[in-house]
Short mmCIF file of the C-alpha atoms (twelve columns), coordinates in Angstrom:
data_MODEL
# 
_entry.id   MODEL 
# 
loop_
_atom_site.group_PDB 
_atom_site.id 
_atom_site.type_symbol 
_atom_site.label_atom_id 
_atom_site.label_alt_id 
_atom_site.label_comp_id 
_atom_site.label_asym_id 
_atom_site.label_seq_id 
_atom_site.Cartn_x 
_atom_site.Cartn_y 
_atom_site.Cartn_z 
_atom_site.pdbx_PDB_model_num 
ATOM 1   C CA . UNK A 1   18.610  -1.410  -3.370  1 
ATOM 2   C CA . UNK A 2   21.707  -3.258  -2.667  1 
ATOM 3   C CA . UNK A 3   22.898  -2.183  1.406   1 
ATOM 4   C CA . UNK A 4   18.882  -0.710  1.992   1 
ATOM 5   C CA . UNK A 5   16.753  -1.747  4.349   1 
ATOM 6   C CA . UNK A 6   12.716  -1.571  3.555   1 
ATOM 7   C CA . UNK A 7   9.706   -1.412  6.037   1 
ATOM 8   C CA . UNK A 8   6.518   -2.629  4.537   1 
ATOM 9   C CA . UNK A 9   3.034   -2.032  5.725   1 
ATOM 10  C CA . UNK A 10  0.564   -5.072  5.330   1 
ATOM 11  C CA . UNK A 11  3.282   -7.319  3.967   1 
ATOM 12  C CA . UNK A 12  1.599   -10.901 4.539   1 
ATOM 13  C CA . UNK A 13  -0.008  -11.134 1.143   1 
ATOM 14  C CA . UNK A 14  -1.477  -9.123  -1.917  1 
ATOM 15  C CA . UNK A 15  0.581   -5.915  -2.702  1 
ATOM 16  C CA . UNK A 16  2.746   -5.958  0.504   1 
ATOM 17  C CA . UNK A 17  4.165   -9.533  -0.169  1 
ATOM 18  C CA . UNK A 18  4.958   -8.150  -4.143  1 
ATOM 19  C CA . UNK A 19  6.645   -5.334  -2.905  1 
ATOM 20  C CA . UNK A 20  8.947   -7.155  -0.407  1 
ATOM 21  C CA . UNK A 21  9.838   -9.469  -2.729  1 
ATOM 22  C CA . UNK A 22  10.394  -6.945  -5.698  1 
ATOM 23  C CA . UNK A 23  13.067  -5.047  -3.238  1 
ATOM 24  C CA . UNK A 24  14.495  -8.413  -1.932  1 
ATOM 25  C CA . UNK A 25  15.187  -9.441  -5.433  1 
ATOM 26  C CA . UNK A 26  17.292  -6.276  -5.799  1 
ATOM 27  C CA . UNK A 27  19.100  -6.411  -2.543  1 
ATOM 28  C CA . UNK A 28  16.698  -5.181  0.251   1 
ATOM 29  C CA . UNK A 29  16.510  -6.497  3.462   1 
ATOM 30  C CA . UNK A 30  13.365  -6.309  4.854   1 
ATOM 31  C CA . UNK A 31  10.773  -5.526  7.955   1 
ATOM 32  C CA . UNK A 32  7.515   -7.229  7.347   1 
ATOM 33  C CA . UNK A 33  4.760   -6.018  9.406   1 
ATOM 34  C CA . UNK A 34  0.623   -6.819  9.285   1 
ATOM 35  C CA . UNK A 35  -1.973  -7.467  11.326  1 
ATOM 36  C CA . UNK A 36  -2.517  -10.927 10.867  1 
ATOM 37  C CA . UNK A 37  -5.992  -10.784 11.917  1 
ATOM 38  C CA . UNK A 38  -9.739  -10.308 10.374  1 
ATOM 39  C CA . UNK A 39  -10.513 -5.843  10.214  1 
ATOM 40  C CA . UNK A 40  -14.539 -5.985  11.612  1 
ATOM 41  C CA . UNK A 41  -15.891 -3.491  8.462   1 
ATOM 42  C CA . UNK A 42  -14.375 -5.415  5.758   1 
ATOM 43  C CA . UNK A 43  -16.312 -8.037  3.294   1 
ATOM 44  C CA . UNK A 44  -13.137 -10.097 3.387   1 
ATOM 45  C CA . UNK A 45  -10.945 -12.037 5.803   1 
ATOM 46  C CA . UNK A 46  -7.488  -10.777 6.452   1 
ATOM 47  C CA . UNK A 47  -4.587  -11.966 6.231   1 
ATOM 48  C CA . UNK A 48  -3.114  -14.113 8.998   1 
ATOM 49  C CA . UNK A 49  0.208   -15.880 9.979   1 
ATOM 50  C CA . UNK A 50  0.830   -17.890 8.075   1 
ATOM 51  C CA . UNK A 51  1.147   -15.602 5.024   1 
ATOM 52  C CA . UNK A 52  2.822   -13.409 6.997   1 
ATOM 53  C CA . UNK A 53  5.338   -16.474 7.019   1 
ATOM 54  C CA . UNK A 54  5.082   -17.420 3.523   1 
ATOM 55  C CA . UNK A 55  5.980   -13.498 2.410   1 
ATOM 56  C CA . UNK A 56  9.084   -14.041 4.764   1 
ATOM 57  C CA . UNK A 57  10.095  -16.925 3.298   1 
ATOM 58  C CA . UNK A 58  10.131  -15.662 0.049   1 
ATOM 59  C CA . UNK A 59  12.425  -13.326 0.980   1 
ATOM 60  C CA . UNK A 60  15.031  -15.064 2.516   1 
ATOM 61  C CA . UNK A 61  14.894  -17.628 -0.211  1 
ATOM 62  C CA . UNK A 62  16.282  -14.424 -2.375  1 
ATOM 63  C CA . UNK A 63  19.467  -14.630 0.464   1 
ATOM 64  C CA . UNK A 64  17.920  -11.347 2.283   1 
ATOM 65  C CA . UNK A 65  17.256  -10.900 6.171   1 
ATOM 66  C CA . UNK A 66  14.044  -10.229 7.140   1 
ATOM 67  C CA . UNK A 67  12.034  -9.117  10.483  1 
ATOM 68  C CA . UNK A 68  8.890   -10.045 10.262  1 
ATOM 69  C CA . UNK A 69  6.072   -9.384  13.297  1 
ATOM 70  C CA . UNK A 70  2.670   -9.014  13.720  1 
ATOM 71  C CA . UNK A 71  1.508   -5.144  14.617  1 
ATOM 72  C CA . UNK A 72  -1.219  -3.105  13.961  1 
ATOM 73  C CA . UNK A 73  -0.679  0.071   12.401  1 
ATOM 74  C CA . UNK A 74  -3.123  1.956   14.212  1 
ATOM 75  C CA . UNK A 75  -0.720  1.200   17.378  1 
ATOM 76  C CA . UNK A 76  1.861   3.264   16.807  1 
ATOM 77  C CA . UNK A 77  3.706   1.675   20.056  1 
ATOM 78  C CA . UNK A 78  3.517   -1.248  18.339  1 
ATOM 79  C CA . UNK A 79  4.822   0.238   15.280  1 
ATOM 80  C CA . UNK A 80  7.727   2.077   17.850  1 
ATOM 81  C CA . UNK A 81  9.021   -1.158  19.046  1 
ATOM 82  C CA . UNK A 82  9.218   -2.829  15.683  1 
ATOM 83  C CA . UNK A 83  11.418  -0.058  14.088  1 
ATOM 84  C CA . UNK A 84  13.863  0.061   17.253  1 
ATOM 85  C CA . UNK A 85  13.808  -4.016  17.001  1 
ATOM 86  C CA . UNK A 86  14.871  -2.994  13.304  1 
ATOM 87  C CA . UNK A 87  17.565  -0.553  13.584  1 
ATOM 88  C CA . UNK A 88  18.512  -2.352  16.210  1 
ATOM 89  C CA . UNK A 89  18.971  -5.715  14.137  1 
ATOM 90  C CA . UNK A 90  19.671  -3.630  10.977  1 
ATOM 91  C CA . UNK A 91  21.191  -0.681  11.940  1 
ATOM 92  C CA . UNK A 92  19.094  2.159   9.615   1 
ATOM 93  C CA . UNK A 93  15.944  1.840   7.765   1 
ATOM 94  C CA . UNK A 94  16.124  3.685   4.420   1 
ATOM 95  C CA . UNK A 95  12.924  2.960   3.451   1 
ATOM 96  C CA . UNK A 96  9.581   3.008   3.966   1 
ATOM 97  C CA . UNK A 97  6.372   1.680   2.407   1 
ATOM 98  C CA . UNK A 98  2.916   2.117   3.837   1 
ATOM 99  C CA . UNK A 99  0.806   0.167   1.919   1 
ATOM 100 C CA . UNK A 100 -1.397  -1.430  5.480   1 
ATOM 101 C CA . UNK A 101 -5.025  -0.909  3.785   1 
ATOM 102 C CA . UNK A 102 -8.809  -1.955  4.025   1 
ATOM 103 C CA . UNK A 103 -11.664 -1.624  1.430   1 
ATOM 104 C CA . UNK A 104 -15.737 -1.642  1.696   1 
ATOM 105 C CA . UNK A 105 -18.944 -0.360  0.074   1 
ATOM 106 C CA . UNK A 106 -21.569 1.257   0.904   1 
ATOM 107 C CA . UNK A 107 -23.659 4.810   -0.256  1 
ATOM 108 C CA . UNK A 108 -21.771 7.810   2.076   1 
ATOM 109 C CA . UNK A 109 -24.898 8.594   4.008   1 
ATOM 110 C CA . UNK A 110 -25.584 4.439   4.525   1 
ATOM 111 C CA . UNK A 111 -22.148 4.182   6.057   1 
ATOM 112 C CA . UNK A 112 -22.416 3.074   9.842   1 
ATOM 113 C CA . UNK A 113 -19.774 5.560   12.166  1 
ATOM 114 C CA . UNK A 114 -17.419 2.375   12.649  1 
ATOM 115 C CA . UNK A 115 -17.418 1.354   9.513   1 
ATOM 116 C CA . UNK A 116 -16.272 4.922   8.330   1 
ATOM 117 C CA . UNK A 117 -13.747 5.499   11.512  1 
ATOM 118 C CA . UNK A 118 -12.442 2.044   11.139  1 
ATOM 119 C CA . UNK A 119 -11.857 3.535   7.008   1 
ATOM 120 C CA . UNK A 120 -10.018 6.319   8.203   1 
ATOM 121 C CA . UNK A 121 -8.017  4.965   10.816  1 
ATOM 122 C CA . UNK A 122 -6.136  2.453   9.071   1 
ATOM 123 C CA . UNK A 123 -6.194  4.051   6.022   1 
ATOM 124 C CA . UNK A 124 -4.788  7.276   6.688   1 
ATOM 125 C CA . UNK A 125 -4.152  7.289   10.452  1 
ATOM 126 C CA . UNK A 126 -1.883  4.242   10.474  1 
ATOM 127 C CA . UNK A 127 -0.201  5.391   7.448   1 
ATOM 128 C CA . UNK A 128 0.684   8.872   9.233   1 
ATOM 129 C CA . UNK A 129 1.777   6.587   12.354  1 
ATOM 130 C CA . UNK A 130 3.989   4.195   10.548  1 
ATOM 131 C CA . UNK A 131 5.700   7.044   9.094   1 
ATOM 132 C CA . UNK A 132 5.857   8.998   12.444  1 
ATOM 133 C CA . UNK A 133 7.427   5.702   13.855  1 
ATOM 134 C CA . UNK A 134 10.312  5.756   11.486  1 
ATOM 135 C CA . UNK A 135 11.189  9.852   10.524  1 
ATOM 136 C CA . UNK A 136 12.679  10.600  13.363  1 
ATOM 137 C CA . UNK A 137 15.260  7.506   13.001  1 
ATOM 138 C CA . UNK A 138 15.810  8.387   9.398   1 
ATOM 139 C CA . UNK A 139 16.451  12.065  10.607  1 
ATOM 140 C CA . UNK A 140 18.605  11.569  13.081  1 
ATOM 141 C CA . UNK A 141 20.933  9.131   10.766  1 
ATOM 142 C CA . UNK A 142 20.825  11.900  8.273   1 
ATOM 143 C CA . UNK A 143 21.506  9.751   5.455   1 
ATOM 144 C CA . UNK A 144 18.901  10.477  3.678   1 
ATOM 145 C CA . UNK A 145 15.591  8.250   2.398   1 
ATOM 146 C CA . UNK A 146 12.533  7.091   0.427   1 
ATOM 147 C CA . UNK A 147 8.783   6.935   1.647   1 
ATOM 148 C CA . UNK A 148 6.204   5.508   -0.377  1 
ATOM 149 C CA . UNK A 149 2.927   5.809   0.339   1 
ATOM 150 C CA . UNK A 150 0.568   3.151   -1.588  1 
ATOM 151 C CA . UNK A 151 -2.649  5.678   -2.243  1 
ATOM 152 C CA . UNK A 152 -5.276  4.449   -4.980  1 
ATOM 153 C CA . UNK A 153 -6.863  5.570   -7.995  1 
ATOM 154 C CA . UNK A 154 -9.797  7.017   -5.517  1 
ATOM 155 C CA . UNK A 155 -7.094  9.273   -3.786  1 
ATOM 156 C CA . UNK A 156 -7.316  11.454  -7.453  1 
ATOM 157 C CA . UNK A 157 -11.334 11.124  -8.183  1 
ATOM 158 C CA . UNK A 158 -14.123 10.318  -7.012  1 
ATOM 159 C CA . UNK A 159 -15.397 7.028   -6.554  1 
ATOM 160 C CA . UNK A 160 -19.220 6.612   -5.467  1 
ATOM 161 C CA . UNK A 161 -20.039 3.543   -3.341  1 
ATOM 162 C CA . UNK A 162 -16.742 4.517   -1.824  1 
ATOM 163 C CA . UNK A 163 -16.881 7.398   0.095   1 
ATOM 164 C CA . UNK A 164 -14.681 6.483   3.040   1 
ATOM 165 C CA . UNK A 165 -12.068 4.363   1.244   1 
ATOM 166 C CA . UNK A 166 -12.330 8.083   -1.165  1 
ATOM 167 C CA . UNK A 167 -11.504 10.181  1.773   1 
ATOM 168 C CA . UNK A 168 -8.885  8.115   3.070   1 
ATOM 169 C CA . UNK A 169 -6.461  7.748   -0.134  1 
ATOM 170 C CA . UNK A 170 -6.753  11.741  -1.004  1 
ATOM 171 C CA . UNK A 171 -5.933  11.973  2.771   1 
ATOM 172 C CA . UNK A 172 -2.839  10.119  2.048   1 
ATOM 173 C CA . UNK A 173 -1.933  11.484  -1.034  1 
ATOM 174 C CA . UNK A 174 -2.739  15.125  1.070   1 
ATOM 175 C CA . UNK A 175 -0.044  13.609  3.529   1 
ATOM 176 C CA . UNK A 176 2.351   12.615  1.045   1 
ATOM 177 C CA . UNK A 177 2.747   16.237  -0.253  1 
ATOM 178 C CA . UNK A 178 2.626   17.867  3.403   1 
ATOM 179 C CA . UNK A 179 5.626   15.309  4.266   1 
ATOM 180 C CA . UNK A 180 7.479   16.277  1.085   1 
ATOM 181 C CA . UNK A 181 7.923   19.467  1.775   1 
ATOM 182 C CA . UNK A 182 8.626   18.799  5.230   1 
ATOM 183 C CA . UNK A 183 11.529  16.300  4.763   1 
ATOM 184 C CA . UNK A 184 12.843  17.746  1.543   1 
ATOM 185 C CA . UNK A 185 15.302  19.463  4.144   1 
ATOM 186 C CA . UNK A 186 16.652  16.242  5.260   1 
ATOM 187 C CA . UNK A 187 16.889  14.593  1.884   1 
ATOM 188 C CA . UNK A 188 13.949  12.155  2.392   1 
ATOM 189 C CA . UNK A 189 11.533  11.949  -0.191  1 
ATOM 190 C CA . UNK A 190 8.285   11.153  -0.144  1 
ATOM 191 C CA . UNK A 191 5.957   10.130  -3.254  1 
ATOM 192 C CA . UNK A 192 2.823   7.778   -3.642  1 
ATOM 193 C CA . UNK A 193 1.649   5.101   -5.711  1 
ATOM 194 C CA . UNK A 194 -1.716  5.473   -6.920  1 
ATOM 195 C CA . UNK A 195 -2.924  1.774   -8.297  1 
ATOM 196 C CA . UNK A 196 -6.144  0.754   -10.041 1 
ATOM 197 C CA . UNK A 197 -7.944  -2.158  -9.942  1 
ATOM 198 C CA . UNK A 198 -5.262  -4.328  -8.590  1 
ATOM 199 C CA . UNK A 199 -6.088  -8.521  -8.123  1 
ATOM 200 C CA . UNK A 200 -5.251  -8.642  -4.426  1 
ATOM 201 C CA . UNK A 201 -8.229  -10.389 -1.554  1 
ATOM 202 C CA . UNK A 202 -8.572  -6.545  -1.064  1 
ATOM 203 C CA . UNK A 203 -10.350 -5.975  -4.434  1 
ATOM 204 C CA . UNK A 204 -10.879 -8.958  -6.640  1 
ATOM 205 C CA . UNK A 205 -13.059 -10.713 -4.137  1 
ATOM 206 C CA . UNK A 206 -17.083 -11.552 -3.904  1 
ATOM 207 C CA . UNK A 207 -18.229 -8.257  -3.113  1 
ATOM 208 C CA . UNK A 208 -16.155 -6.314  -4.979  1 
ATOM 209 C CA . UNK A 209 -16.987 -8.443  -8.022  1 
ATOM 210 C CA . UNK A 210 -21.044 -8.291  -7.028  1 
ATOM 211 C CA . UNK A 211 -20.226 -4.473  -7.012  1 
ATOM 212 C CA . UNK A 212 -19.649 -4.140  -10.743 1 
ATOM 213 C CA . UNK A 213 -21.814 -6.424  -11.669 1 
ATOM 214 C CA . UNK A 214 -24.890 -6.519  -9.956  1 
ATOM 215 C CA . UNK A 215 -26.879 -8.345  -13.060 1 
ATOM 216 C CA . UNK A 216 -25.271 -11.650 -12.244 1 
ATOM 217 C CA . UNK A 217 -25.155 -13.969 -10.051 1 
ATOM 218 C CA . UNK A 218 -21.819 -14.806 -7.783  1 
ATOM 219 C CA . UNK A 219 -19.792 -13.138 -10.802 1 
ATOM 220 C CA . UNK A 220 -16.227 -14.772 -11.235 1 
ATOM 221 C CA . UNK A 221 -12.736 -13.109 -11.153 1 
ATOM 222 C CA . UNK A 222 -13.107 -13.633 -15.233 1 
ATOM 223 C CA . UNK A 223 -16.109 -11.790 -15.514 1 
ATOM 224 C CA . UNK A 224 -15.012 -9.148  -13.356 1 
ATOM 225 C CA . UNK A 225 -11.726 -8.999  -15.531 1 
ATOM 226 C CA . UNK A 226 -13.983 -7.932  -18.398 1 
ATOM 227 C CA . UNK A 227 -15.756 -5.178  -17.073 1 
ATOM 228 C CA . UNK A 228 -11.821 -3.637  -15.652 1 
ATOM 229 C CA . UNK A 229 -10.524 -3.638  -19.253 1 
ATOM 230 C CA . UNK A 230 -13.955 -1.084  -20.410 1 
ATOM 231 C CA . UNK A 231 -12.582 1.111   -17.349 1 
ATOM 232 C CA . UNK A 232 -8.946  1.975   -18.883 1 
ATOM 233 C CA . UNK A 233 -7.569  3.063   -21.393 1 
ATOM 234 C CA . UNK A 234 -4.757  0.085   -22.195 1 
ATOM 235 C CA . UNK A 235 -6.416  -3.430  -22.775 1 
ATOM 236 C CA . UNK A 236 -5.856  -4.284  -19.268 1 
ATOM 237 C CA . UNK A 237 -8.139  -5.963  -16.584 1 
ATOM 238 C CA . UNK A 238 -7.059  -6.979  -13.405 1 
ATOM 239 C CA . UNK A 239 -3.236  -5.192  -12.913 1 
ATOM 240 C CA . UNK A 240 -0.656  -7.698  -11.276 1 
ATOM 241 C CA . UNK A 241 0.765   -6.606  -8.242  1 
ATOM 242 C CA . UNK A 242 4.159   -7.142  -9.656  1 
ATOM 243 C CA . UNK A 243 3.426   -3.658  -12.117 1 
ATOM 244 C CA . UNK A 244 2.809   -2.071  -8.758  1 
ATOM 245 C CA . UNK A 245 5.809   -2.827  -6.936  1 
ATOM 246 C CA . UNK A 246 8.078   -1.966  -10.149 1 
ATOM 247 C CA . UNK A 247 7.060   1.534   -9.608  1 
ATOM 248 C CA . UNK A 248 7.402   1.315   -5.665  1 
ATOM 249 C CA . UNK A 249 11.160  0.188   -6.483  1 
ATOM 250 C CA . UNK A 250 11.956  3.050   -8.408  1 
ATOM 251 C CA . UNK A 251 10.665  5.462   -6.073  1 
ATOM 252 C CA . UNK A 252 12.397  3.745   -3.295  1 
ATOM 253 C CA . UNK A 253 15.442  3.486   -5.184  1 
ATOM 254 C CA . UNK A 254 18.905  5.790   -5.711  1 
ATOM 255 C CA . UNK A 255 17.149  5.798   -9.485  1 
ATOM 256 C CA . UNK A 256 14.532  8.486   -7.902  1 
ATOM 257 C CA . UNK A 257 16.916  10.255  -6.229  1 
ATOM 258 C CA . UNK A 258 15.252  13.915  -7.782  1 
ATOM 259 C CA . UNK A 259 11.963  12.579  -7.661  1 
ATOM 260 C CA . UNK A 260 9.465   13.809  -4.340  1 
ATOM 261 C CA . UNK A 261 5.939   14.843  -3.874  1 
ATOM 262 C CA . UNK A 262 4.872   13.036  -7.023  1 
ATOM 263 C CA . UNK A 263 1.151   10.999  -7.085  1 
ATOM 264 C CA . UNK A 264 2.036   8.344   -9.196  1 
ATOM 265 C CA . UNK A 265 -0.760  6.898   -11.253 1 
ATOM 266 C CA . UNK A 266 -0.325  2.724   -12.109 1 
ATOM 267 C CA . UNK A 267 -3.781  2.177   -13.422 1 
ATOM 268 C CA . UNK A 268 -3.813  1.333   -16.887 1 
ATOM 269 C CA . UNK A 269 -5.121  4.560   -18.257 1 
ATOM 270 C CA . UNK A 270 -8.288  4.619   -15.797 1 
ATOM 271 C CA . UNK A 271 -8.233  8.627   -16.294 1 
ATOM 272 C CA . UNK A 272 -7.713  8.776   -19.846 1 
ATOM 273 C CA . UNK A 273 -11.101 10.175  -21.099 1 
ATOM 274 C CA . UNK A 274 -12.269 9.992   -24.483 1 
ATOM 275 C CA . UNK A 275 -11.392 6.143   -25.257 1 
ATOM 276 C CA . UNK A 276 -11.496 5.983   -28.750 1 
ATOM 277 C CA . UNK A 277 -12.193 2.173   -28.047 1 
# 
């Protein structure tokens, strides 16, 4: 990654922060961006600056340069002004990663209109926006490139409970292979990572944790951990970010370089049928 430069979606904690500092530590400079700021649907707070200034810290103790602001990827003037601020500063980006997501529960036809519009517009909307924000720079340098789009698990089945948050990752994974074949031209590939039960605020929080086991009482991340490793195949609960953002570095990277329109499962085995455990 050594001479790239790497825009990441929701970069102030959880995956985001992993991934830009799994590209720092192999050269990348990077663009942080994230809201910063609490999404009204969502059982959990967001993040806020101060991560935001711990993820860019991280990086630059690596020896990288790093832009980090505050946008909101379903602003895609926001999102405008950031990547001209980074080509700017930079002078190219060759990557990007939108991994900017939300999670919440609820039975489809329980789901309130805003809670299900909020779903899709920052799931799926803002990814197609922070994309649209940077193709036409990566175009126009003709050098080539790497998007990754950070899908889930529920982007390849069915998850019930989860309608919405469903929708919005096969929507992205849907956009992913639409792009492909539109950028394939210009030598920018496009892929997604498709994680499972990753411990990030997003998913290993009170809710989510109430979700799977409604029996007891405020369950713990522990007991939650227990009932991830009877979903997959490998003796794995909770997956580390870090497993995540090795597989976002090879896509990004010249190691890829044949690889496009791939949905790229990280989940442990969670499709495997059949467990003979």
């Amino acid at each position: 990654m050594a001479g790239k430069v790497a825009l990441i979606t929701g970069a102030a904690r959880g995956m985001g922060r992993s991934h830009a500092v799994r590209l720092a530590q192999e050269g990348a400079d990077i663009v942080a961006v994230d809201l910063c700021a609490d999404v009204d649907t969502t059982p959990y707070p967001g993040a806020g600056g101060q991560d935001l200034a711990a993820t860019t810290h991280m990086v630059e103790q690596l020896g990288r340069r790093v832009i980090s602001r505050q946008a909101d990827t379903r602003d895609l003037k926001q999102l405008q002004s950031v990547v001209d601020e980074a080509v700017a500063e930079f002078g190219h980006i060759d990557v990007v990663c939108a991994n900017a997501g939300i999670s919440s529960f609820g039975f489809a036809w329980e789901l309130s209109e805003e809670t299900w519009q909020e779903m899709i517009d920052v799931n799926l909307t803002g990814s197609w926006k922070t994309v649209k924000a940077v193709i036409p720079h990566m175009i126009e340098r003709d050098e080539g490139g790497s998007i990754v789009f950070i899908s889930s698990v529920s982007g390849l089945i069915g998850v019930p409970t989860m309608a919405h948050y469903t929708a919005s990752k096969h929507g992205v994974v849907g956009l992913m292979r639409a792009l492909a074949a539109e950028l394939a031209p210009y030598n920018i590939r496009v892929n997604s990572v498709n994680p499972g039960n990753v411990d990030t605020p997003m998913v290993n929080n009170a809710t989510m944790r109430q979700l799977f086991l409604p029996e007891i009482s405020d369950p713990t991340p522990e007991d939650a951990d227990n009932v991830m490793k009877g979903m997959s195949a490998l003796p794995v609960g909770w997956i580390d970010s870090r497993g995540i953002s090795d597989a976002v570095l090879y896509l990004a990277s010249d190691e890829a370089r044949h690889v496009t329109g791939i949905a790229l499962p990280v989940d442990a085995g969670m499709m495997i049928p059949n467990k003979s455990r």
